[in-house]
N, C-alpha and C positions, 0 to 999 in steps of 0.2 A: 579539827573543829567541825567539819562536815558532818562526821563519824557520831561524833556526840549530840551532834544538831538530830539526824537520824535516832540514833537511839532515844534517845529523848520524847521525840516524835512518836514513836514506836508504843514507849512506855504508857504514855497517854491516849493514844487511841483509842474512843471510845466506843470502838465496837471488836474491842481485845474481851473476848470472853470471862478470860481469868477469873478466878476467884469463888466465894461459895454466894449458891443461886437459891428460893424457897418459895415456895409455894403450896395452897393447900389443893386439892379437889373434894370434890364432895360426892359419895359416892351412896348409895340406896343405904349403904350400912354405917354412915357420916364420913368425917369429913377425914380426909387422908393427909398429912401433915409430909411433905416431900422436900428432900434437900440432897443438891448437884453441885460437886465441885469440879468446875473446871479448869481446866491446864492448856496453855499452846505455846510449844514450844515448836521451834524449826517449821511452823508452816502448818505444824497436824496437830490437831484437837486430842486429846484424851482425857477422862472425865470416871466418876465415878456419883453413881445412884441411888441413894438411900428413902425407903420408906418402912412400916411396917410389916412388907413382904420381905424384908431383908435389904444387904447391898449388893449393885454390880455393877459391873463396869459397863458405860454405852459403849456402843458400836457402830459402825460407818458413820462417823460425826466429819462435818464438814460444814467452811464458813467461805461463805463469797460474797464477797462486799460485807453488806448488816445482816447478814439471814444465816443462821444457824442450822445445821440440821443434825439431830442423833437417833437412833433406835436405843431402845431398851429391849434384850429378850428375856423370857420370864419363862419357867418352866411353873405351872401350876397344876398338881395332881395329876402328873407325867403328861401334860400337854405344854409344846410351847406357845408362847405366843409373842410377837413382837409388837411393840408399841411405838410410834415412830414420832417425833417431835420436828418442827419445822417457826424459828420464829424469828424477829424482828428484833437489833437488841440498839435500843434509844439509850445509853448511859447505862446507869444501873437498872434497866428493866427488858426482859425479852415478853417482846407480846406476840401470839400465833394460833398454832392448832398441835394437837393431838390427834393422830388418828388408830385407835386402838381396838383392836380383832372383837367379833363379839363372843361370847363364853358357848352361846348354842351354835355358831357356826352362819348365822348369819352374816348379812352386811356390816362391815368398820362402824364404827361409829368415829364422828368426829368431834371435838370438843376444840371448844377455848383454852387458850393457855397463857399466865402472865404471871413471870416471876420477878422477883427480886433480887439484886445483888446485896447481900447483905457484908462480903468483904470483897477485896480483891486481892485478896493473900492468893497466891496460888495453891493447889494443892498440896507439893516438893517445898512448901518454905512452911506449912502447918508446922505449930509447934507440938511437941507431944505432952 
C-alpha cells in the first residue's frame, strides 16, 4: 500500500518534466516555432530538440527541486555553439532564461523563456 501510495505520488508530481513542451522565439528573421520532449526516468532527464535548425538531443539536463536545466549544441556553418536553458516548471509551464552564444563572438545574450506543456506522454510511450 505504501509502494502504491509512493508511485502514485511520483506519477503526479508537478514538477515531473515528462511530456512534449513548445514554445516560440522571435528572432530578427521571425518567429522560431520550438518543440522539447522530455523524458525522466531513474532520476536523469533525457530530452530531445526540435526546431527549424533540425533535431537533437540536449545535454547536461538536470532538475532539483522545480528548476530545470539543459544545453542544446548546435553546430552552425562548422561553428558550435551551445545554448543553455535554465527554468522554473509551475504545472504545465516552465518560465526562465536562455543564455545563447552571440554569432560575432561577442557577449551571450540572455533571453526570456516560457513554455508550455502541451502533453505528458512521455517521449518512450509516443505513438508512432
Amino acid at each position: 500500500m505504501v509502494i502504491a501510495v509512493a508511485a502514485a505520488a511520483f506519477a503526479n508530481d508537478p514538477t515531473d518534466p515528462t511530456g512534449t513542451w513548445k514554445w516560440s522565439t522571435m528572432s530578427p528573421n521571425g518567429e522560431i516555432p520550438t518543440t522539447l520532449k522530455l523524458d525522466l526516468k531513474n532520476g536523469k532527464i533525457a530530452g530531445a530538440y526540435s526546431n527549424q535548425f533540425g533535431d537533437k538531443a540536449i545535454s547536461n539536463a538536470s532538475l532539483r527541486d522545480d528548476v530545470i536545466r539543459f544545453e542544446v549544441v548546435r553546430d552552425l556553418g562548422g561553428k558550435k555553439y551551445v545554448v543553455k536553458y535554465q527554468g522554473k516548471i509551475e504545472g504545465n509551464t516552465i518560465k526562465g532564461t536562455v543564455e545563447a552564444p552571440s554569432h560575432d563572438g561577442g557577449e551571450a545574450q540572455k533571453l526570456d523563456w516560457s513554455a508550455k506543456r502541451t502533453t505528458k506522454e512521455s517521449a518512450g510511450d509516443a505513438k508512432q
